[in-house]
matplotlib code that plots the C-alpha trace (Angstrom):
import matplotlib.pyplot as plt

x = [24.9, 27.4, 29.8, 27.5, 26.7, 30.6, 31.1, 28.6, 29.1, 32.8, 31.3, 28.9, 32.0, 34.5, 31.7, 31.2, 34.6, 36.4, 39.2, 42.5, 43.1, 39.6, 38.3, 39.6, 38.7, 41.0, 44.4, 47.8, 47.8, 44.1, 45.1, 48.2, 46.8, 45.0, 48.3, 50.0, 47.4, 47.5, 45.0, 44.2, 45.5, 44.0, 44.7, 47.6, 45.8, 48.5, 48.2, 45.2, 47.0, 45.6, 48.3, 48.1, 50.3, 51.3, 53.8, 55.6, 56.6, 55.0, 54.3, 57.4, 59.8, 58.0, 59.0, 62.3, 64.0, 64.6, 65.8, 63.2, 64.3, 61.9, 62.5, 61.3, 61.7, 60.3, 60.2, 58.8, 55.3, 57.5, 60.7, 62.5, 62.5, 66.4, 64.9, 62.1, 64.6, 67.1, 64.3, 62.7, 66.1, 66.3, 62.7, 63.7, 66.4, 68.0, 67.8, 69.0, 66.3, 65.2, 63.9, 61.8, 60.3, 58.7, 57.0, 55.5, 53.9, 53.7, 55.4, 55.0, 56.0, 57.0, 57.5, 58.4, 58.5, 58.8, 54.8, 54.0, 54.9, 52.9, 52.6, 50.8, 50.8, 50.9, 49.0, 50.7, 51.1, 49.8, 52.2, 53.0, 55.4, 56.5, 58.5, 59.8, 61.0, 62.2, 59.5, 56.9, 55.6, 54.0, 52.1, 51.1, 49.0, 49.5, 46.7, 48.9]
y = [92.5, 92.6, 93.9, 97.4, 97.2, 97.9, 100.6, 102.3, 102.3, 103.6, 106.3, 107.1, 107.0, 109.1, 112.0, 112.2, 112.5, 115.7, 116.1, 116.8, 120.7, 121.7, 122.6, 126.2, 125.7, 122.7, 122.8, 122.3, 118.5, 118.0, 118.5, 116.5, 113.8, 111.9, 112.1, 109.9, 108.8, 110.5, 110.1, 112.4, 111.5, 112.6, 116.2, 117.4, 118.0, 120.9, 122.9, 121.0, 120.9, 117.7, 116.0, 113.9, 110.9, 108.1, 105.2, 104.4, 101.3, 98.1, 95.1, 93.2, 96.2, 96.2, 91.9, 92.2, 95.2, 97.0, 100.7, 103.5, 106.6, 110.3, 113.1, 116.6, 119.6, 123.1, 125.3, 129.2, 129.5, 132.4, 130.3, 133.8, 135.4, 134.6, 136.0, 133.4, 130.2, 131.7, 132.0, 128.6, 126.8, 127.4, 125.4, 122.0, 121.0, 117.1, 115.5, 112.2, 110.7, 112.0, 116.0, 118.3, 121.3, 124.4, 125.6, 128.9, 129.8, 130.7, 127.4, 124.3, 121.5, 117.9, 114.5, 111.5, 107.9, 104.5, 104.2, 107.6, 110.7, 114.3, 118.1, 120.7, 124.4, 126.3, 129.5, 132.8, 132.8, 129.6, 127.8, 124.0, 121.8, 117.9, 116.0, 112.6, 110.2, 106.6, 105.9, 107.9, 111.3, 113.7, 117.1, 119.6, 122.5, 125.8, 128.0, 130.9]
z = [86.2, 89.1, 86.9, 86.3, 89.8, 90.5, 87.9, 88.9, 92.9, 91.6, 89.7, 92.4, 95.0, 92.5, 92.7, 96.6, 97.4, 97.0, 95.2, 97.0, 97.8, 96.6, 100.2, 100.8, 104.8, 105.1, 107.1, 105.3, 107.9, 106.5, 102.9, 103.4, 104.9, 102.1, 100.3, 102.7, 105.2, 107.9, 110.6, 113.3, 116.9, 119.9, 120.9, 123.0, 126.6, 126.6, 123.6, 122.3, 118.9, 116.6, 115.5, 112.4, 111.9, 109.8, 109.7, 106.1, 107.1, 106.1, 108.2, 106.5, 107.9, 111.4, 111.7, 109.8, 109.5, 106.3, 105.7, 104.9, 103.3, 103.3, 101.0, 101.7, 100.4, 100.3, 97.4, 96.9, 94.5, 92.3, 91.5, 90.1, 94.2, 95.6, 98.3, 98.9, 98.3, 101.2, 103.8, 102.4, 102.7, 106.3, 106.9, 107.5, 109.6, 110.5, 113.5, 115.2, 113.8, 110.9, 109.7, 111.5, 109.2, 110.4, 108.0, 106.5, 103.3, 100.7, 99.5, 98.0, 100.7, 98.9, 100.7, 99.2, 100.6, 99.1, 99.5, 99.1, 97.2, 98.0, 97.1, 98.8, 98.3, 101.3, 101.3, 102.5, 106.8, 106.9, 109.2, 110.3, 111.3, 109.7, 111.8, 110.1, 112.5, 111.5, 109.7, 111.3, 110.2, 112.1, 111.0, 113.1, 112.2, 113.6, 114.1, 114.4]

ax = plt.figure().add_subplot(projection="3d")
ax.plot(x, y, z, "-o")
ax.set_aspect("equal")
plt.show()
């Protein structure tokens, strides 16, 4: 009995939650961040940007030490446009501490981490900015 209780609170759970992407009025950050778990942080009294952040690091890394190592990458939706992969190429650039990448679609954006691995497909002039640092990642979307 408790064992069709679970299966079907799972299959009841699978059908309210959206699949990743599917909401057309979602942000690049908000379609990111189930990918890697972001979570929203209070707005930027300034700008009043959200800014969406995560840390890749596990608890053993935080006490210890250890090395963390993030991947990005940007690539162009039609892969035959030299044109596309020149401007594309320019997107992310290293810093002291990690990458920072200003983005601007039409593009696929990947990111890669030892927990996490994600893909999203940037529509055209949508526009933000990743910045990896350490092991923290932040997103911020730009509204243009």
């Amino acid at each position: 009995m408790t064992m069709r209780l679970r299966l079907l609170s799972i299959a009841f759970g699978a059908i309210s939650v959206p699949a990743v992407g599917q909401e057309a009025n979602q942000s690049f950050c908000q379609h990111l961040a189930p990918q890697i778990r972001l979570h929203p942080v209070p707005a930027d009294p300034k700008s009043g940007a959200v800014v969406w952040k995560t840390d890749t690091a596990s608890v053993g890394m935080h006490l210890f030490g250890g090395a963390a190592i993030t991947r990005v990458s940007v690539s162009p939706l039609d892969k035959t446009n030299a044109a596309e992969f020149v401007r594309l190429e320019k997107a992310c650039d290293i810093t002291p501490k990690g990458a920072t990448c200003h983005l601007e679609g039409p593009a696929t954006f990947e990111i890669k981490t030892r927990r996490f691995e994600a893909s999203v497909t940037m529509a055209a002039g949508e526009r933000a900015d990743v910045d990896v640092r350490n092991t923290v990642i932040l997103c911020r979307d730009d509204p243009h």
